[in-house]
Structure formats: C-alpha cells, structure tokens
C-alpha positions in Angstrom: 44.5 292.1 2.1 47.3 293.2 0.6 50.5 294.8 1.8 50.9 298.9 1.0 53.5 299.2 -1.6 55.8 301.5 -0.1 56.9 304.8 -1.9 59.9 306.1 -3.1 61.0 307.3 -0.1 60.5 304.3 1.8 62.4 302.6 -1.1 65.4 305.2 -0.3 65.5 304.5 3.4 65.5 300.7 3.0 68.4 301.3 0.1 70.2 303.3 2.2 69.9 301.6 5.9 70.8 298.0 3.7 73.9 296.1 5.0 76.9 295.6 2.2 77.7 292.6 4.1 81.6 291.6 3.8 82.7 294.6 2.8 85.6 296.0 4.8 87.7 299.6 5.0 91.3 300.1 4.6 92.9 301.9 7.4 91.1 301.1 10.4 89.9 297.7 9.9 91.8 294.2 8.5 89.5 293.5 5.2 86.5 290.8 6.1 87.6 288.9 2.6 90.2 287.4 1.8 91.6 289.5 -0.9 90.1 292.9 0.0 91.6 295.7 1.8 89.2 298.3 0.8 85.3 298.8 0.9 82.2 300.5 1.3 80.1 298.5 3.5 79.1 297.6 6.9 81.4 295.1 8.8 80.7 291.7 9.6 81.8 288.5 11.0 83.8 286.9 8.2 86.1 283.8 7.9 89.9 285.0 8.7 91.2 286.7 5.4 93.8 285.1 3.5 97.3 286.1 3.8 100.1 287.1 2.1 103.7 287.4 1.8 104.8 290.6 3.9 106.4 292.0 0.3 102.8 291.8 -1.4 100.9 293.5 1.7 103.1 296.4 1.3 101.8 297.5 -1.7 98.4 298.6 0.7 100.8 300.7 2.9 102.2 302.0 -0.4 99.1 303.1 -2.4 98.9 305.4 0.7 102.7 306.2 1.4 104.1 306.2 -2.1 101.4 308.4 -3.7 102.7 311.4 -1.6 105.8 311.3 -3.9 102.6 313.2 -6.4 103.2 316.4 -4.2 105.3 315.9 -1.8 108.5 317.2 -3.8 106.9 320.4 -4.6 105.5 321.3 -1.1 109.2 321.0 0.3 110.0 323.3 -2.3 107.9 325.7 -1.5 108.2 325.5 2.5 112.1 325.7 2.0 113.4 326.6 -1.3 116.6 325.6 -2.2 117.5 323.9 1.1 114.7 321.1 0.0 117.1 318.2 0.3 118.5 319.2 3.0 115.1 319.5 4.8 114.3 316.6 2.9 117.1 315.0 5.0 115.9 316.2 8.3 112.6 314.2 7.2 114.4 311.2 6.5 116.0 311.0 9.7 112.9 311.7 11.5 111.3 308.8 10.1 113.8 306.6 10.5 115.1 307.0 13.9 111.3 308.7 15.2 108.6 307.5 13.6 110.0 303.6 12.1 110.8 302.7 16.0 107.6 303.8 17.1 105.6 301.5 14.5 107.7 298.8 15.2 106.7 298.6 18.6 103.2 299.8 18.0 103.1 296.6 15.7 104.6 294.2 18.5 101.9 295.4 21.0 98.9 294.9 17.9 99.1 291.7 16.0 96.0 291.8 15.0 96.0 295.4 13.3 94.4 297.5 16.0 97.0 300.4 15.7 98.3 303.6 18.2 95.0 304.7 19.4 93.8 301.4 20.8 97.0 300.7 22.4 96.1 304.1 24.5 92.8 303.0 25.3 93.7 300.3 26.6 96.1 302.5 28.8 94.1 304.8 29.7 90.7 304.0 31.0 88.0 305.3 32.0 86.5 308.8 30.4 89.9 310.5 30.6 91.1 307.6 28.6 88.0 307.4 26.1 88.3 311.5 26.1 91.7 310.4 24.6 90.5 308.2 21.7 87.5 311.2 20.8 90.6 313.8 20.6 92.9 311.4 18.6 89.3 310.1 16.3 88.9 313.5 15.6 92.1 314.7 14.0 92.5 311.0 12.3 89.4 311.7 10.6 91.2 315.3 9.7 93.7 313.2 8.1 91.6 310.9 6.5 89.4 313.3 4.4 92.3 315.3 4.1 94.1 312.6 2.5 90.8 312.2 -0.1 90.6 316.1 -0.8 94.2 316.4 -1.3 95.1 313.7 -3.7 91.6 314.0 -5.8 92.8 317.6 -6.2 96.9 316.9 -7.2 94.9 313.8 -9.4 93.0 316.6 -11.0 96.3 318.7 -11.0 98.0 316.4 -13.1 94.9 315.6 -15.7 94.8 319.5 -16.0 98.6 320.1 -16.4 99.3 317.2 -18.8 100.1 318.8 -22.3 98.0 316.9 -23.9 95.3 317.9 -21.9 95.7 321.4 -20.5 94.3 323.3 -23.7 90.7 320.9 -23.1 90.6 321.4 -19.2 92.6 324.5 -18.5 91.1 325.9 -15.6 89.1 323.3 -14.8 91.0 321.6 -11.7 88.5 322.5 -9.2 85.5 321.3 -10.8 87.5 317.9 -11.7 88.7 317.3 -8.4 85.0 317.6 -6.9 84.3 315.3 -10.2 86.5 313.0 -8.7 85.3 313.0 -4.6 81.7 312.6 -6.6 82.6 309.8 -8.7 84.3 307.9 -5.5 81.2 308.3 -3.1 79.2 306.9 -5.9 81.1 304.5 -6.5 81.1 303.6 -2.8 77.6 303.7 -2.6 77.7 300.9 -5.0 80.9 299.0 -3.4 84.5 298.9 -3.7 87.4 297.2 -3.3 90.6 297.3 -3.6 92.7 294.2 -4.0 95.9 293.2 -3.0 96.3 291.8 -6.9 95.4 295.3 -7.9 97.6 297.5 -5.6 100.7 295.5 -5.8 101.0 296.4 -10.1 100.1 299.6 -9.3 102.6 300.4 -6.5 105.3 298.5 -8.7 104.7 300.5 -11.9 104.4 304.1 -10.0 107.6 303.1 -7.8 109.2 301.4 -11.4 108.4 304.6 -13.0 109.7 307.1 -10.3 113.0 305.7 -10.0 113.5 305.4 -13.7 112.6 309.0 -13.6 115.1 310.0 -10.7 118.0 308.2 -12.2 117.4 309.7 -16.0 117.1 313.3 -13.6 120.2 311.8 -11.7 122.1 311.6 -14.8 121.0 314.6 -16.2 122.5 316.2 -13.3 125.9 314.5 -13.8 126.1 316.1 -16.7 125.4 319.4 -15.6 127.9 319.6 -12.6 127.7 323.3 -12.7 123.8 323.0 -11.7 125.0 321.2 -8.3 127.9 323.4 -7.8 125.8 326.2 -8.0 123.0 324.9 -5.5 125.8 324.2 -2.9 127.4 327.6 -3.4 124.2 329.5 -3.0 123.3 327.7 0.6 126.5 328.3 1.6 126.4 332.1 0.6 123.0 332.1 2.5 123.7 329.7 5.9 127.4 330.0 6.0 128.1 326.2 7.0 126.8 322.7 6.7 125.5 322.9 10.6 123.9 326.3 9.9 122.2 324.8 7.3 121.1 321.9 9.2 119.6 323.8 12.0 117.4 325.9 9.6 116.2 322.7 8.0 115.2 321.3 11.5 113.5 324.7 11.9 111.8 323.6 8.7 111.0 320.3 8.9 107.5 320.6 10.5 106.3 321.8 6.8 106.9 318.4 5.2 105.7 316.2 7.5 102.9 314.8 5.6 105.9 312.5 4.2 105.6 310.8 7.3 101.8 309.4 6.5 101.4 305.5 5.8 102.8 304.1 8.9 99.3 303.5 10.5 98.3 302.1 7.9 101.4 299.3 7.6 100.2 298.6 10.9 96.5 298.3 10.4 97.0 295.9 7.1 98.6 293.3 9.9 96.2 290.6 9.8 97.0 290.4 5.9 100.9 289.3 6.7 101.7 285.7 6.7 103.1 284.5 9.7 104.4 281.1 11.0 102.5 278.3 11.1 102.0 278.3 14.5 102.0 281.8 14.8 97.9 281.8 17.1 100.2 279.5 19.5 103.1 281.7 19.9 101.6 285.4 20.5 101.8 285.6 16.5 105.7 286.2 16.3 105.7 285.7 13.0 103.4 288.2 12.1 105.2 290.4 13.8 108.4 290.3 12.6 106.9 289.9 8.8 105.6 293.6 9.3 108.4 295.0 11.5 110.5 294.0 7.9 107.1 295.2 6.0 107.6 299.0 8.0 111.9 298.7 7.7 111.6 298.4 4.1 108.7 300.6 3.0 110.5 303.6 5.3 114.2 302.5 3.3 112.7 303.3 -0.2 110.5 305.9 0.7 113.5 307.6 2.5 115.5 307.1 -1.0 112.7 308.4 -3.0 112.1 311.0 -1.0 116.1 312.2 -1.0 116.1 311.7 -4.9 113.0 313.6 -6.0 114.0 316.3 -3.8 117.1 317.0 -4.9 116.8 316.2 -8.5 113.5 318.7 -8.3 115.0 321.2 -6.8 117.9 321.8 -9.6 116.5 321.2 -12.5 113.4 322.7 -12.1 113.4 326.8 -12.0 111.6 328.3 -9.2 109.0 330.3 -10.4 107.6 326.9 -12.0 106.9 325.6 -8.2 104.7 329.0 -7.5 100.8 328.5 -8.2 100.3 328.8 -11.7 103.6 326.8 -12.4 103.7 324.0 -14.8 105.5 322.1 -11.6 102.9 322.9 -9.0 102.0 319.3 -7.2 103.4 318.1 -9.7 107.1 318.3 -10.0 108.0 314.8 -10.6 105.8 314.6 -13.6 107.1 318.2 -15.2 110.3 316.2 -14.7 109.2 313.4 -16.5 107.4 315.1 -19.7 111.2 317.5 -19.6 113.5 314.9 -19.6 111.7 311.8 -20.9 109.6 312.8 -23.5 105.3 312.9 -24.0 105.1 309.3 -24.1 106.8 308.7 -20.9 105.3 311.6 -19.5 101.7 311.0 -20.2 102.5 306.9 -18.7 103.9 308.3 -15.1 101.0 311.2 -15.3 98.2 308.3 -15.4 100.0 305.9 -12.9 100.4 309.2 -10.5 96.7 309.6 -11.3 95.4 306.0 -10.6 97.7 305.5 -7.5 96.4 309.3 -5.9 92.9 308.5 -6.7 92.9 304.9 -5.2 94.5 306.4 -2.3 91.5 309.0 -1.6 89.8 305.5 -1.7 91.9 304.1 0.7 91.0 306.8 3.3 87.8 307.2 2.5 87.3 303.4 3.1 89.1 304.2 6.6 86.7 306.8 7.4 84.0 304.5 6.5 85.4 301.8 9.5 86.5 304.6 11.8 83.0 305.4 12.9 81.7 301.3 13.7 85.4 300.6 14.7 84.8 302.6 17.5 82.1 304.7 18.7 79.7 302.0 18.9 81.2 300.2 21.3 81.4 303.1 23.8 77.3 303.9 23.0 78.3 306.8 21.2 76.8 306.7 17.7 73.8 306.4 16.5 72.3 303.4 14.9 72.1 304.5 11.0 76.2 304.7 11.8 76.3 300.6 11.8 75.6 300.8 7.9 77.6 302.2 5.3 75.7 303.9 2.6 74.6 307.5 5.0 78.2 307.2 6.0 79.2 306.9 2.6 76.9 310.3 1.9 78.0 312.3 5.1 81.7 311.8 4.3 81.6 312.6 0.6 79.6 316.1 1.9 82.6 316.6 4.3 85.2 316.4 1.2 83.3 318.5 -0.7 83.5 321.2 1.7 86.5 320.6 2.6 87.2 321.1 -1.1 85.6 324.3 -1.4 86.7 325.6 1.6 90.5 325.6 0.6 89.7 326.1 -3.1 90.7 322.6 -4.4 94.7 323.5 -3.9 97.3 321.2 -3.1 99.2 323.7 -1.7 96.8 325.2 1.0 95.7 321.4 2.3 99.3 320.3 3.1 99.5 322.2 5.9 96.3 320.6 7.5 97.5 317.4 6.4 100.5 317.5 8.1 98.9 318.0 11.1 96.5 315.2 10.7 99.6 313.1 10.1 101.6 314.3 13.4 99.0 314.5 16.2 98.8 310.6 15.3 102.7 309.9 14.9 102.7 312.0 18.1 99.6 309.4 19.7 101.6 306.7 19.0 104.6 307.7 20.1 103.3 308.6 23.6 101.6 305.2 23.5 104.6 303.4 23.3 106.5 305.4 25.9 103.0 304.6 28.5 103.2 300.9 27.5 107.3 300.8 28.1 106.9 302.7 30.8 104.2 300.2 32.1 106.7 297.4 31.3 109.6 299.0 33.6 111.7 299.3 30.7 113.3 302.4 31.3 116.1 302.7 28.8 113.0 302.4 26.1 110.8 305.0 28.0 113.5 307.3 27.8 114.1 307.0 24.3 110.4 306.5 23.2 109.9 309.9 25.9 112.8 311.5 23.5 111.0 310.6 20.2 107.7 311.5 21.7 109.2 315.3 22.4 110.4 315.4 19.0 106.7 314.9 17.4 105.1 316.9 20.0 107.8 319.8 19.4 107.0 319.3 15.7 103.2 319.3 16.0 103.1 322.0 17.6 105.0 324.4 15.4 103.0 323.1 12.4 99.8 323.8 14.1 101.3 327.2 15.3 102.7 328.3 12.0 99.7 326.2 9.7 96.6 326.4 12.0 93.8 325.3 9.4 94.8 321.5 10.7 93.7 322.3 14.1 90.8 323.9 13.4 89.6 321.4 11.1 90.5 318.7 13.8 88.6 321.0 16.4 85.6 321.0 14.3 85.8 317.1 13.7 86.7 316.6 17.6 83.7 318.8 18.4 81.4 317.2 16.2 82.2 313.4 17.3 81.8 314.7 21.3 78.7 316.3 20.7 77.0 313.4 18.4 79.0 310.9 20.8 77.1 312.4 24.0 73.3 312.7 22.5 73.9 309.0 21.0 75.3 308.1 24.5 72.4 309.5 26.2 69.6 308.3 24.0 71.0 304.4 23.9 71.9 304.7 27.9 68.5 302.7 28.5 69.6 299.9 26.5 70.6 296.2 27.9 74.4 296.7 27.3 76.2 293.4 27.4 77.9 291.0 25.2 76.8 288.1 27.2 76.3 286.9 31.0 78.7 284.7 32.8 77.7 282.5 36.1 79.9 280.9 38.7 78.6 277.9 40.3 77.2 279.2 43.1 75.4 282.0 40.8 73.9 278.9 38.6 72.9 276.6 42.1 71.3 279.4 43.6 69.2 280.1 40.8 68.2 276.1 40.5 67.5 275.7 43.7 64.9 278.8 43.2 62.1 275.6 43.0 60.2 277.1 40.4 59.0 279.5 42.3 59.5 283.6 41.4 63.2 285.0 42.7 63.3 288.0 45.1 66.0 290.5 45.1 67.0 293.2 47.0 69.5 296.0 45.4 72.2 296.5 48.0 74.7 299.1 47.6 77.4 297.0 49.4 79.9 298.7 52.0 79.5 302.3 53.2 81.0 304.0 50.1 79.4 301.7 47.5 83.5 300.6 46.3 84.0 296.9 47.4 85.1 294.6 44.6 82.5 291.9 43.2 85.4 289.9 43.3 85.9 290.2 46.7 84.7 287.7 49.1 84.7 289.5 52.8 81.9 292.2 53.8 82.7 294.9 56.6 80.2 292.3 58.9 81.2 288.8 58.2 77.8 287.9 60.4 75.7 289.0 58.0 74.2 291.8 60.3 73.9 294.4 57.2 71.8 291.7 55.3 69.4 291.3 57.6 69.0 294.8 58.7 68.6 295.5 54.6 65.9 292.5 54.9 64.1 294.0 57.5 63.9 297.6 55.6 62.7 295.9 52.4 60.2 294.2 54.8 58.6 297.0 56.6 59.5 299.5 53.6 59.0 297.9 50.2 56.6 294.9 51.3 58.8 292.2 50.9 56.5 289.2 51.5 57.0 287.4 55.0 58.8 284.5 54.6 60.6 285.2 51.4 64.2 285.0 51.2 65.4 287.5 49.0 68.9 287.0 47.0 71.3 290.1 47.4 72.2 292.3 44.1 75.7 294.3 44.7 76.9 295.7 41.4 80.7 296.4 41.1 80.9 299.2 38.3 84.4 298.3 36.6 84.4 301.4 34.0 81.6 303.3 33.4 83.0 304.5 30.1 82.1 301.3 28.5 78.6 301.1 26.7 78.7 297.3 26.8 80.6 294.7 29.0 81.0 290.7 29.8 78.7 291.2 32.8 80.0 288.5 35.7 78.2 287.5 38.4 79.7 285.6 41.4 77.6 283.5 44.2 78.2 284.0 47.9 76.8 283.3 51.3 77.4 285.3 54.0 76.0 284.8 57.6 73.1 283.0 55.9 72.3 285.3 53.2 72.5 284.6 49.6 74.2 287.3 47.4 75.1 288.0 43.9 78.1 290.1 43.3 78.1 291.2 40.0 80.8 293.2 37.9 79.5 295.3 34.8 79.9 298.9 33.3 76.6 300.2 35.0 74.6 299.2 37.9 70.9 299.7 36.4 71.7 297.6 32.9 73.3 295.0 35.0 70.5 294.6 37.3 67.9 294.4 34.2 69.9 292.4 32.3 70.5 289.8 35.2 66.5 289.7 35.6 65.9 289.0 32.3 68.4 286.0 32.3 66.6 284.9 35.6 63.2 285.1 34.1 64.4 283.3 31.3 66.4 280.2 33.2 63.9 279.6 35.9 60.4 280.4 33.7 59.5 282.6 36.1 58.9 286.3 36.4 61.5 287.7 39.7 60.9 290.4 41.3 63.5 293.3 42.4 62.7 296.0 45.7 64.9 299.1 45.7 64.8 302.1 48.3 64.3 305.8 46.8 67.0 308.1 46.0 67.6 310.7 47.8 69.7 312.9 45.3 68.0 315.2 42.4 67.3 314.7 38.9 69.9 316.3 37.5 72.6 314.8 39.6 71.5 311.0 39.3 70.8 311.6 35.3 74.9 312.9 35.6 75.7 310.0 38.4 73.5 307.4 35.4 75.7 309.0 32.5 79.3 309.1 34.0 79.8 306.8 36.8 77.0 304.4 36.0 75.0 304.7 39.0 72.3 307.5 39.4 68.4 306.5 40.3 69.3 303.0 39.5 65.3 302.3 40.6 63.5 304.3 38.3 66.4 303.9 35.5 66.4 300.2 35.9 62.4 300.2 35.4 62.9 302.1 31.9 65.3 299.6 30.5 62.7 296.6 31.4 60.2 298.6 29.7 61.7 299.2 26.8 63.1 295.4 26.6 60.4 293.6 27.2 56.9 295.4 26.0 54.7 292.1 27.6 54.0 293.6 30.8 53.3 290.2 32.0 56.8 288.8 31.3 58.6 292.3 32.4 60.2 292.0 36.2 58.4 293.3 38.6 59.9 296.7 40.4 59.5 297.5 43.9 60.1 301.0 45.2 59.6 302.0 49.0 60.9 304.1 51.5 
C-alpha cells in the first residue's frame, strides 16, 4: 500500500517547519560557521567558528554603527538646528565617557558574546529577574525592527533622491522601502549570510568614502571662512556664551541618541576575536582585551565622523534642504557628496550608503531571528514552530511592514523610536554593570557606573517623554512576548524539563542495591515550611521519627505494601523561573531511612523525570505514593506555574502520561488520604 502523497499544504508546513541547519544571526548569537555572522536559520551545535584579527571583526560592529552616518547628520539637524555640532559634541562625550566604559566592562564579564541582558539575568533571578529580560527583549526587538524599517527606508531615500534617479522613482520611496523589507525576508527565507570577507570592503569603502567626503567639505569650508564665522556668530547672538550653548545641547542630546547604536553588537560578535593561544585556560584574556581595543577604536572614528559630518552638514547645507521634501533629507552626506564632488562620486558614496544600510536591516533582522531561540525557549516561554526559522522569518517581515506603514516609510518619524530602542538597552547595560560592581564591592566603580547609569536613565526618559512612539512600540512588543511567553509557558509546563540527571554515589548504590525488584517512593515535603536545602545533610529529627511516621501514613493511607521499604523523594526547588535545569540528586540515610534529596526548577518534573531514569537503570517499573492536596485548583495550577510546586500528585501523573504513552512502562502513581 502506498503512502498518501501529501498536498500542497502539507508540502508548505514541512517547508516552512524545516531546519536551515548552521545558519546563525548577527546580534544576538556568535555565527555557527566559521565565516558567517549573519543568517536565516535555526541554530545548532557547530564546531567553534574561526577567528579573526580584532580589526577585521569590526567591520560586523560597523555595518551596524557606521551606516547611521546615512541619517544620522540630518536628524541632528533637525532636532537642533544650527547648534548640531555642538549637540553632536554632547554625543560624543556621552559615548565616550558613558556608553564605551560600560561595554568594556560588559565585554570583560561576557567572553563568549552573551551581552547586557544576560549579565542581568544572571543577577537577577527568579521571575523579577526573568520579568527583567521580557521588559529589556521587548524594546531590543523595538530596536531591531526599527533598525530594518529605518535604514530600508533612508536606502530607499537615497535611490529616490539620486539625480540620476529621482525623475524614474520620484515619489516612490515608500513603495521601495517595503520592496526592500520584501526582498530581505525572501531572501531570508532562502538563507543568508553575511561574511566577514564581505563586511570588511564594505565598511572600508563607506568609511574610505565618508572621510574623503568630509575632508573635500572640510576644505571647502576653509575657503569659505565667512560660512564658520557666521555659524559661530549666530549661536552666540542666540545662547549668549559657549556654556549657555552647551547646556542647551545637553537639553538636546536625547534626540540623537540613535548614534549611540552598535555597541551591543561589538559585544555580541566576541567569539569571532582572536585571542591568545591559551586564551580557554586563562578566563579568555585575550579575547577580552582584543575587543575592549575593537569597542575603543570603533567609538574614536565614529566620534570623528560623527563631529565632521555634523559640522560640515550643517554649513554648507541650507536649512530648508533638511525639512521633508529637501534634497538633504536622510541624506545629507550624500547631497554633500553629489555638491561638492560631482555625479560620479556622488552616485559611488550613494550605492555604498545603499549596500551598507540595506545589509544592516539584515544585520538586525538576523538578530531578531536569534533573539526569539536565544532566549525564550529556555525559560518555556515560546512555542515550538519558534525553534525554526522560516515562520520567524514571515512574522518578523509582517512586523516591518507595519511598522513601515504605520510611520509612513519616513526616516524622520522612526528616529525617535529608534533612539529609544537604543537607550533602554545602553541604559540595561549600564545598570548591569553597576549590579555586578556593586556585587564585586568595588565601590569607586559602582559609583561611577551608578553615575553613568543616571545619565542614560535621565536621557531615556526625556526621549520617551518628548518622542513617545518608542515606548509604545516597546509596550506593544513587551506585551506581546508576556502574553505568548505565559500561554507557551503554560502549555509546555507538563513537559520533562531537564538537560540531564546527575547521581551522587549514594543516589547510584541505592538504586543497585534495589535487587531487581520495583522501587517505592514516598514524596515528602521535607521540614515544616517545605524550604530545607537538598544540599543539606541534617533534618529537624536526626532519629528519623518524621520518616517513619510518613511511612506509616503511606501505609495505612496509600497502601504501601507491608514490608516494603520505600526511598524518600524531597525536592529542593532552586528557581522556579527556569523551564529546564541540571536536576541533582543526593543520597542520604537518616535514622534508617533512605532519601533522595533532589534540586531542580520544579517539584512534579523532577519527580517524573527521576522515575523515568529509575525505570530505565533498574528495568523495572517504580512506583511513587503521594497524599492529596488540600488547596484549590486555581491556587495549585498558580503554586504549579510560579513557584513550581502546586498538586505535584495529579501534575506529576500528567507529565508520565504524556511521556511515556505504554501504560505498562509508565510509573505507577499512588494517591491516598
């Protein structure tokens, strides 16, 4: 008999649900292959990826950093006219004495590429501390699809404005920049990747180009002293003094803080940096310092950049050309460039601007694409189609879209919601830093890490106040991943949960000396509040006397056979938050009795799980008695989900059901009382 040939739609689920094996994101995740950084596809246990010398892997953090120089001199204009470089400046020394310290130390405290938000979790645990990541997910996935949204459309920006161009697709930006987000997801769909060997000629020619650019504006300006003397009268006339002027521009500064982004990401490319030889021996030192240098020097040309464009822009390019509608709107570097340099030139920095912006929407799209499994998983909070990449892939590139539409495809409207992206996680890392210092008794750097941390918060919170579309996009985001993270968290909570099972000695002898005969065990919730330690080796009655009275209930209440010797279960929960734990099981007699201390994220999945391992080592089926509950429903479902206790009886039942369908393999549960 043959097989049914499946239909097209079965065809579609198996295409999409299909594993991309080895293919890797770019700002979460450290690339599976050796010369990848980004990808579409599901991660995967790979062979450590090659490495390279610190200079090369900054081109990743650049293809993310250096395309903001695309609009970043424009939007300064506009959020402070003519005191753009001095704002500019404000920036600069924000990033260098704020944000550069705070990487640095982020980077010493995660070798392997981790990044801000795992350092908090592992500071903060529990829910408060997972509560933490979900907030901190949410609003870098704001700034992830921001960052695709916002450089397709200044890409499209810069097609549509070239001059050889504009009379073909005048009016068209829009329409391109969803051509674009399309063309990328399909693309994705397919598999990408980006290359170190790619990014590094890209970054060179787009930072090449720029500062030939800046110097020809630079010289320009030399020749036009009455354009500077002009710019520095009119602040003057306006702000009365260089401190005056200062002041406003720290006022201002919150408005171009998406020139902060890329620091994350020099962070998260870490495992790519070559190190010392015996750098796995030695806490990976040379790692370490490779991208402390890697983050120094990216921030040092960025800050020059940055200061050039700015001021150069903001004098030689008229005002009104800035406005929407201007030939210089996200664009002002390459208005520059077609003014000053000619068509040729022009047309050359306009497709490098192009090629670097678009493979930076790749970039974050391929760090939205590891965000989700990086995560979520591993707390029980996604659901199972999220372990692949092609639905991701589709969800994602519906999210830019309407992203898109919703802010009509302008440069100028999204930088406000970038910005905020960008801070809440300078802001994350900074107070991560000052908990881990702080943690360390290093109070000199907690106060200066607290200092920087006020800074960020100060500025997040006057973007968001003055720009709020970045907090309400975050709130949507941070909404959605709570509310998908609890119904996946709920509907996986009967699963085994653990990464593997770990025996003392005593643990392994008792379970040998079973003599092949079926193991009894009686779930004991040890100590009058439930609290003491599995590790701990004393009881409140040394003698024993709880055991045996527990004996005697299971006896008279559950029918423990007469002359079985049951082996004690007491289930330590370490942090409930966790989906999936190392579960650890420790042998111990006490007054005669035999007991199993065990340490694991949830008292039900532990119990199952050790049965199963039982049933397995001794080829024989145990058996487990229990006494009722005497709580409701809805409290021991809430007990189950948040402290990993509840009707551990009836919960613990449903997990061996749904593990092991042979009824006669399944553990045997006994309920009395």
């Amino acid at each position: 008999m043959t097989a049914p040939t499946p239909n097209a739609l079965d065809r579609l689920k198996r295409w999409l649900l299909e594993p991309q094996v080895g293919q890797q994101g770019a700002l979460v995740t450290p690339p599976a292959e050796p010369d990848d950084l980004v990808d579409g596809g599901e991660r995967a246990p790979q062979a450590a990826p090659r490495t390279y010398p610190w200079w090369r892997v900054m081109s990743l953090t650049g293809v993310d950093y250096f395309s903001t120089l695309g609009y970043q001199p424009g939007v300064a204009f506009l959020a402070a006219g003519a005191l753009s470089p001095v704002a500019t400046l404000v920036l600069v020394l924000v990033t260098l004495l704020g944000a550069l310290p705070v990487y640095r130390q982020v980077a010493r405290e995660s070798p392997h590429g981790e990044g801000s938000i795992s350092i908090l979790e592992r500071l903060l645990p529990w829910w408060p501390g997972k509560l933490m990541v979900l907030v901190l997910i949410g609003f870098l996935i704001t700034d992830l699809t921001i960052t695709v949204t916002l450089s397709a459309a200044d890409a499209s920006v810069h097609l549509v404005r070239n001059p050889l161009l504009s009379g073909l697709l005048q009016d068209r930006q829009p329409g391109l920049t969803l051509v674009l987000i399309l063309l990328l997801g399909a693309i994705f769909l397919r598999g990408f990747r980006l290359r170190v060997s790619l990014a590094a000629p890209l970054v060179v020619a787009y930072v090449g180009l720029g500062a030939v650019l800046i110097v020809r504006a630079l010289v320009e300006l030399a020749g036009r002293p009455e354009l500077l003397s002009a710019w520095r009268e009119g602040l003057l006339r306006t702000h009365g003094d260089p401190l005056a002027m200062l002041a406003v521009a720290a006022l201002l500064f919150p408005r171009l803080a998406l020139g902060l982004s890329g620091f994350e990401t020099g962070v998260t490319v870490m495992p790519l940096v070559r190190g010392d030889p015996d750098d796995a021996s030695r806490g990976y030192r040379g790692r370490i310092r490779q991208t402390r240098q890697l983050l120094l020097v990216v921030a040092l040309v960025m800050s020059v950049l940055l200061l050039g464009s700015s001021l150069v822009t903001t004098l030689l390019i008229p005002a009104e050309q800035f406005r929407a509608g201007g030939e210089a709107n996200g664009r002002a570097l390459a208005y520059l460039a077609h003014a000053l340099l000619g068509p040729v030139f022009g047309t050359a920095y306009d497709l490098v601007t192009i090629l670097i912006l678009w493979f930076a929407s790749a970039s974050a799209l391929g760090g939205l694409l590891n965000l989700v499994p990086r995560y979520l998983p591993r707390y029980g909070m996604a659901p199972d189609w999220a372990r692949v990449t092609r639905p991701l892939v589709l969800l994602f590139t519906v999210i830019c879209v309407a992203v898109t539409i919703i802010f009509g495809a302008s440069v100028d409207a999204q930088a406000g919601a970038y910005a905020t992206g960008v801070l809440v996680l300078i802001t994350g890392a900074s107070v991560a830093v000052t908990l881990s210092a702080r943690r360390r008794y290093e109070r000199v750097l907690t106060l200066l890490y607290a200092l920087i941390a006020a800074v960020f918060v100060y500025t997040t919170i006057a973007n968001a106040i003055e720009r709020p579309a970045g907090v309400r996009i975050g709130a949507v985001f941070i909404l959605a991943v709570v509310v998908v993270s609890i119904l996946s968290r709920a509907t996986r909570s009967t699963e085994l949960r653990y990464e593997r099972m770990e025996l003392d000695r005593a643990a392994e002898r008792f379970l040998i000396e079973s003599g092949g005969r079926p193991m009894r065990f009686v779930a004991h919730h040890p100590g009058p509040d439930g609290r003491r330690s599995a590790r701990s080796t004393t009881t409140p009655d040394e003698r024993g006397d709880e055991y045996r009275i527990k004996t005697r209930e299971a006896r008279a209440m559950v029918h423990l056979p007469p002359g079985e010797t049951p082996v004690f279960i007491e289930v330590h929960v370490t942090d409930a938050s966790e989906f999936s734990d190392v579960i650890e099981v420790r042998g111990l007699e006490i007054g005669g009795n035999r007991v199993l201390r065990v340490e694991a994220a949830s008292v039900p999945n532990a119990i199952a799980a050790l049965l199963l391992f039982v049933r397995d080592a001794t080829l024989q089926v145990p058996h487990v008695y229990f006494g009722w509950n005497e709580r409701g429903p809805v409290a021991n479902a809430a007990r189950f989900l948040i402290s990993g206790e509840g009707d551990v009886a009836v919960v613990t039942h449903e997990i061996l059901r749904q593990a092991e369908k042979d009824r006669r393999r399944r553990p045997v549960v006994h309920l009395g009382g």
